[in-house]
N, C-alpha and C positions, 0 to 999 in steps of 0.2 A: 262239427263246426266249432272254431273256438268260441271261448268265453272268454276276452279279455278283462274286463270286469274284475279284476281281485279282489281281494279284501282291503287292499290298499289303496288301491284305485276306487273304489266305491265309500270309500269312508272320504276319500278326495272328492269325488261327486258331490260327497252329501256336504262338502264345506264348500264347495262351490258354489251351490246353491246356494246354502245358509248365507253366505258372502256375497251372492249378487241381490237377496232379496233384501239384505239386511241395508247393505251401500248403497244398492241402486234403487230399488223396486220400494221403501221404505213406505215414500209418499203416498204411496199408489193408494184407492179404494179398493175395497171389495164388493166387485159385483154379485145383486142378488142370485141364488144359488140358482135359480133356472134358468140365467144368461150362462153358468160354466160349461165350461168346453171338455170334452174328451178329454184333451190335454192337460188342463187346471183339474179335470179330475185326479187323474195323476198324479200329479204335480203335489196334488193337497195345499195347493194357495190361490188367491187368483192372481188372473193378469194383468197389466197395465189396461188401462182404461182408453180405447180408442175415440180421440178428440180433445185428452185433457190435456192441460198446457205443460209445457214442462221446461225448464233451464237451459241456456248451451252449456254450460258446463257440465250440464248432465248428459246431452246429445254428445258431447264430445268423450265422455267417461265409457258411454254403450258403445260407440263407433268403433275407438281403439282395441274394447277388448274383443267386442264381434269379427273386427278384421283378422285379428289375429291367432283366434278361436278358429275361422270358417276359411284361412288361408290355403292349406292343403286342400280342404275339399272342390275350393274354386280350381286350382289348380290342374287336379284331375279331371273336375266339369269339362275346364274349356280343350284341355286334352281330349276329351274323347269327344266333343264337341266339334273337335277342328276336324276330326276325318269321314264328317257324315257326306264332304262332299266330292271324297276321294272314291275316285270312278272305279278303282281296282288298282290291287295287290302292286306294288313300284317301290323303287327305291329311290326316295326324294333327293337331288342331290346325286344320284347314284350311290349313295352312301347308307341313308336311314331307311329300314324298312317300315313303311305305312300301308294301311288296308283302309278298306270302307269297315266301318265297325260292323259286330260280330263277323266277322275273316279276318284272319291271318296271313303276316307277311314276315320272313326268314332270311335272313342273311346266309351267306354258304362259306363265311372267313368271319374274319376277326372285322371288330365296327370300327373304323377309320378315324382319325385326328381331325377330320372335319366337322362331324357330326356336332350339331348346337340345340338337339331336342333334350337330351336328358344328359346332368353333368354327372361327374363319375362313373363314366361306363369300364369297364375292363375286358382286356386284350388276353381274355385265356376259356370266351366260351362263346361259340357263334349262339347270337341273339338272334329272337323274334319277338313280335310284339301283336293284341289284339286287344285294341279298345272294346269294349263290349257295353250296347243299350239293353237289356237284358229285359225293361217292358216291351220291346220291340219282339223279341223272341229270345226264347233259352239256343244256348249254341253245343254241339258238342265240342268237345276235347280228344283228338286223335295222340294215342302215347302209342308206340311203336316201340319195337323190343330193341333195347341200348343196351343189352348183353353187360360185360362189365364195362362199360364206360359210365362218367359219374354226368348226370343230368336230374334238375329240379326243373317246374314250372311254377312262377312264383302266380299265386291268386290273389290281386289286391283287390279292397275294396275303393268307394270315393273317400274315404277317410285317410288311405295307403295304407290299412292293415290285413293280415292275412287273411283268409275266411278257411280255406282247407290247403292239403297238403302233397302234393304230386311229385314222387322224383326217387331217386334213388333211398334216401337215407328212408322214405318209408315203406319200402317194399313193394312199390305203385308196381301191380301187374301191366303188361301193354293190354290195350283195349280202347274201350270208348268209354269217357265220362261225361256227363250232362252238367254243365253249368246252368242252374236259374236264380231268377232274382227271386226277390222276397213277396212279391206279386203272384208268381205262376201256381196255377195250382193243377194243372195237367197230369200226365202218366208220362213215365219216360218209355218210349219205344223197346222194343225185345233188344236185348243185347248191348244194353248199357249197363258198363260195370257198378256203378254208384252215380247219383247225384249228387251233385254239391251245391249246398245252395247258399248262394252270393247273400250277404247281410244288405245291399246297398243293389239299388236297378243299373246302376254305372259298375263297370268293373273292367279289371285289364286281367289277361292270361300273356306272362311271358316266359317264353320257356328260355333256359340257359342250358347248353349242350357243350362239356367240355371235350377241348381240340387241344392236342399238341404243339406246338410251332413247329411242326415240319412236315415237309413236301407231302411225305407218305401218308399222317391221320386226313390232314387236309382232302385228301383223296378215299381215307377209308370212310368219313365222317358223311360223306354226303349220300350213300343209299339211304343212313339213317333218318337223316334228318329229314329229307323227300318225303318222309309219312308221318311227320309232323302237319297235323291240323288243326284250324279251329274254323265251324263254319255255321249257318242255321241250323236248327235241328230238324226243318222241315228237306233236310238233301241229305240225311241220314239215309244207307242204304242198308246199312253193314258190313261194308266191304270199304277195305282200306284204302282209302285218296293218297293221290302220287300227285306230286309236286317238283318241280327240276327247279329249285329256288336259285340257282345259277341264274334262269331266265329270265328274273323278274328284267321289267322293263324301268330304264333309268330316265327320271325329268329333271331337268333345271331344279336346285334348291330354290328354296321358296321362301330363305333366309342368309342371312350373310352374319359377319361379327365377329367378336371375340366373346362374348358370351350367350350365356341358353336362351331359349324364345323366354319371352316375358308371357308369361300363361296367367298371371293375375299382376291387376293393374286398378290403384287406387280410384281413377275415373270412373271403370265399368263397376266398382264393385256393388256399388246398392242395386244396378238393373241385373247382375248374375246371381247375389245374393238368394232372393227370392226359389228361381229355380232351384238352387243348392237343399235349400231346406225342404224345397216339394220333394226331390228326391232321395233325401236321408235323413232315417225316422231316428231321432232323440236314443240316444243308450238309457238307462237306468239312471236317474239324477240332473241330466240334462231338459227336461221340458222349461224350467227355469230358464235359462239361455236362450233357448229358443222363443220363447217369449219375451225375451228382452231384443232378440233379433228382430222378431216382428214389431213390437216396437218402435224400434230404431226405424223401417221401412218407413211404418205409419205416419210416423213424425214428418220424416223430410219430404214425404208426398205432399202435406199437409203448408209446409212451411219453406220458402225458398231459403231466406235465410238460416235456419236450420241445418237445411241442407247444404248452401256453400258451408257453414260449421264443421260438419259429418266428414265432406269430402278434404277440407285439411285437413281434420284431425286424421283421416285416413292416410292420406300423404305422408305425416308425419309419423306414424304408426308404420308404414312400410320402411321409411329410413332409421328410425330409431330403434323400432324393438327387432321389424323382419331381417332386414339387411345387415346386420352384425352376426347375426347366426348362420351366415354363409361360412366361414372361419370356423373350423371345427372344435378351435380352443373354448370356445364360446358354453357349447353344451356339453352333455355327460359326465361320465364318471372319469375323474382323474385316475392316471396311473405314472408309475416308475417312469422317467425319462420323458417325461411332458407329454405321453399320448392320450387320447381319450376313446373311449368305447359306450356304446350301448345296449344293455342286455335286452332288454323291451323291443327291438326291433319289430316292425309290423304287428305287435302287438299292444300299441300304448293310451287307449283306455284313456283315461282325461288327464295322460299328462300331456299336453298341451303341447308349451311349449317347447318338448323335447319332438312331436311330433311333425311343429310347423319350421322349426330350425332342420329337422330332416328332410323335409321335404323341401328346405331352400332350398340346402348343401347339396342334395343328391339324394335325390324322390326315390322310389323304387329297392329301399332295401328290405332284406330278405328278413325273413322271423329267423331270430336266434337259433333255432340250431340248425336252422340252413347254413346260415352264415354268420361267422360274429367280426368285425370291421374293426379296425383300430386305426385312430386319425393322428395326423402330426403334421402342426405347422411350423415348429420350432426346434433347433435339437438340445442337446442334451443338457446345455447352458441355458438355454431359454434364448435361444437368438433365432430369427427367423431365418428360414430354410432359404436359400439364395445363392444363386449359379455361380458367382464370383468365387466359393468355396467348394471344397470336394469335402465329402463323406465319408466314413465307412460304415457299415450295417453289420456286426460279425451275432450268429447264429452260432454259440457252442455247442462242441458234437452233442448229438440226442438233442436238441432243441430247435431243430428246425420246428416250424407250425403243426403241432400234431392234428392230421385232419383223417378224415375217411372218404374227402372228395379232392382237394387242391385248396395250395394258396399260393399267396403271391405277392411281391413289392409292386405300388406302381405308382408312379409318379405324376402328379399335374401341377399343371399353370395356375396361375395364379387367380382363372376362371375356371379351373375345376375342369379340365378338358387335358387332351394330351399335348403334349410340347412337339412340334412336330422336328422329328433329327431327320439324319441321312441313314443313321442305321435303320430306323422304322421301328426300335424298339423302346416299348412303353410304359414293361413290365417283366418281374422276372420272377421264375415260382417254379411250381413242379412242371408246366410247360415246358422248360427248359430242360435240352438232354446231353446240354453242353456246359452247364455250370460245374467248374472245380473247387473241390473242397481243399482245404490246409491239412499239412501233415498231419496235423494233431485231429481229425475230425471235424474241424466245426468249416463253419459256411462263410467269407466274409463277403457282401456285393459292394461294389463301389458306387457312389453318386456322385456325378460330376462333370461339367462341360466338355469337359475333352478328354480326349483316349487317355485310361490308364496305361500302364504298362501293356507289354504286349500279352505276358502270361494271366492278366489279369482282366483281358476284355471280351472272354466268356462273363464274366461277372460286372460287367459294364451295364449302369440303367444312366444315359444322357440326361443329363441336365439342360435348362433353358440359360445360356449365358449371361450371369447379371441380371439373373428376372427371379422373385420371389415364388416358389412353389410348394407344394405338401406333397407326401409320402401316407400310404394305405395302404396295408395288411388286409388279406382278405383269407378268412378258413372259412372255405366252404364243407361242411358237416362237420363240425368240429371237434374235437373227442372232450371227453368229460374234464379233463384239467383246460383246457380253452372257457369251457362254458362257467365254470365253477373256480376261476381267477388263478387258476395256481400256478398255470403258464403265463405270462404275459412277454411282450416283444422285448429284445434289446435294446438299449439308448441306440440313437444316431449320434456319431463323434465325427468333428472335425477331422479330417486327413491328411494326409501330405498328396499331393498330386505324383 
């Protein structure tokens, strides 16, 4: 299991703390020692004092950073909260694959330009997805033998960070693995390969299985995937489950729009709040927080006024600090030619706000050496990206993405979704077995509303006409110059059409 926790992240804990008791918690009393809690054990401080009076200005100092602290993990709450009432395995929409939690539900192609559940999806590995309540029961993991083709299951927890590691890049045998939460204290049955045990009772398994774009994998791909499962661990047999994920049965979407479902929402936040914390125990340095969390409940239970307080400041805490971090220029590490990256993927420990700006932009990314991401809303001038222009991307020979899985260009709207053309294409990467190189070796793709040239529309990725969009890089296993900066992507240059 990881330890995200570094030394750098834990010396950030410990100023965290220092920082919330110091600005917030200052006033506080300390309750006599045989009122302290488990928690203030810990902790080595006490906690606010339940009943004592306290400022709006201070109500509204907790609210904003509580909201913005506990945003991903609502996030994923209400995510795996919304399919307790999902009868069975469908594709919502006929598009998204959804299950009743602990089960799994699998696409058998590429996820569609319609889909509005998670933004940033990519068009180069049939998805599936399994919410899991994990005090409800541990589930297995069915992995089935992918021969040489490249497939990860990523394991998040309610935080969105990784817990353990299933997929190519780490020699995952096929078999059966036991997912449990931090509750279970059981035997795992004969014939499970490993345990993993989830840090948090909420958690997703989703597997990514890459596919070609052409007629023929799309056809070899699906014996494999058929013995993909995730199910109770009480209908463990031992013997491999067969699934024809062709069949899932399709319903009415259950959402419309131009952007993702709204999974947190400043109204509900103080009645979700509570739940969140029952289910995810404090890291090292965090009982402070959390105690200022319960605080904040305390309060506006106590106090209406308070409370209308709590819920603007929340309001405004969602447009001011959340919703700017949908724009990828916002967080990370800058790089050459105005892209930005994150080495911390699914691994980010108390940084914060790099974690809740991920989870605006596009929830669900993989631990760095699964996968390392490079964002770009603007090209090489600093001008935003926008269909009225064409592109060019050139890849000098030997520099295409050094990976040991796939990568890939792709493009979204200016909601973070695909732009829907007539070609149906949304990306372009090793997928492609029709991209032409330049004499000289190197790679150049074009972006832009309409057809390049003719010899050049192998290497056509559409654009949205006069509609502002972003451009992702994605190396999936990425070799040691990806991981360790030495490679980084090409500018994006204006073109000539």
């Amino acid at each position: 299991m990881d330890k995200p926790e570094t030394d750098v992240n834990k010396k950030a804990a410990t100023w965290l703390t220092a920082t919330v008791l110091a600005t917030i918690a200052a006033p506080i009393l300390a309750k006599p020692a045989a009122e302290t809690s488990a928690t203030q054990r810990v902790a080595g401080m006490p906690e606010p004092v339940p009943g004592y009076s306290v400022s709006e200005p201070y109500v509204r100092l907790v609210a904003r950073q509580v909201y913005v602290w506990a945003w991903p993990m609502l996030s994923m709450y209400n995510r795996v909260s919304s399919l307790k009432q999902v009868p069975k395995p469908r594709l919502n929409g006929g598009i998204v694959p959804v299950a009743p939690t602990n089960r799994l539900a699998m696409l058998h192609d590429y996820i569609e330009p319609q889909e509005r559940y998670v933004t940033c999806p990519n068009q180069d590995v049939v998805y599936g997805a399994a919410m899991l309540d994990l005090d409800v029961s541990p589930v297995v993991v069915q992995v089935p033998d992918f021969g040489s083709r490249f497939w990860v299951y990523q394991l998040a927890d309610m935080r969105t960070d990784g817990f353990a590691g299933l997929g190519k890049m780490y020699g995952t045998k096929p078999g059966f693995y036991l997912v449990a939460g931090p509750n279970w204290h059981g035997a795992a049955p004969k014939g499970i390969r490993q345990v993993l045990r989830a840090t948090t009772s909420m958690a997703a398994v989703l597997p990514r299985v890459f596919m070609d774009d052409t007629a023929a994998d799309r056809v070899a791909v699906q014996p494999v995937i058929n013995h993909i499962a995730v199910y109770p661990v009480a209908e463990y047999d031992g013997a491999m489950k067969k699934t024809d994920w062709s069949a899932l049965p399709k319903f009415p979407a259950d959402t419309t729009g131009d952007d993702e479902i709204r999974w947190v929402l400043p109204e509900t936040f103080l009645d979700e709040l509570p739940l969140v914390l029952e289910r995810v125990p404090p890291m090292p340095g965090e009982e402070a927080l959390y105690a200022q969390a319960r605080s904040l409940l305390d309060v506006t239970r106590r106090d209406a006024s308070l409370k209308a307080a709590a819920l603007d400041e929340l309001a405004k805490a969602e447009t001011d600090v959340v919703a700017p971090t949908f724009r990828f220029s916002t967080f990370g590490a800058k790089l050459p030619g105005n892209r930005t990256t994150i080495t911390n993927g699914a691994a980010l420990g108390t940084d914060y706000f790099t974690r809740t700006a991920a989870a605006k932009s596009k929830i669900f990314v993989n631990r760095s050496n699964e996968t390392r991401y490079f964002y770009l809303d603007v090209d090489a001038a600093g001008q935003q990206l926008n269909g009225k222009h064409a592109y060019a991307v050139t890849f000098p020979k030997g520099r295409i993405p050094p990976v040991g899985g796939f990568w890939s260009l792709t493009l979204y709207n200016s909601h973070h979704f695909f732009s829907p053309n007539e070609q149906m294409r949304y990306s372009l990467g090793t997928k492609n077995k029709t991209l032409r190189y330049n004499d000289d070796g190197s790679l150049t793709l074009y972006v832009q509303s309409t057809p390049p040239a003719a010899d050049k529309q192998s290497n056509w990725l559409p654009a949205p006409a006069d509609e502002n969009f972003s451009l992702y890089i994605r190396a999936y296993w990425p070799e040691k110059s990806v991981s360790d900066g030495t490679w980084t992507p090409p500018p994006v240059s204006l073109a000539d059409r």
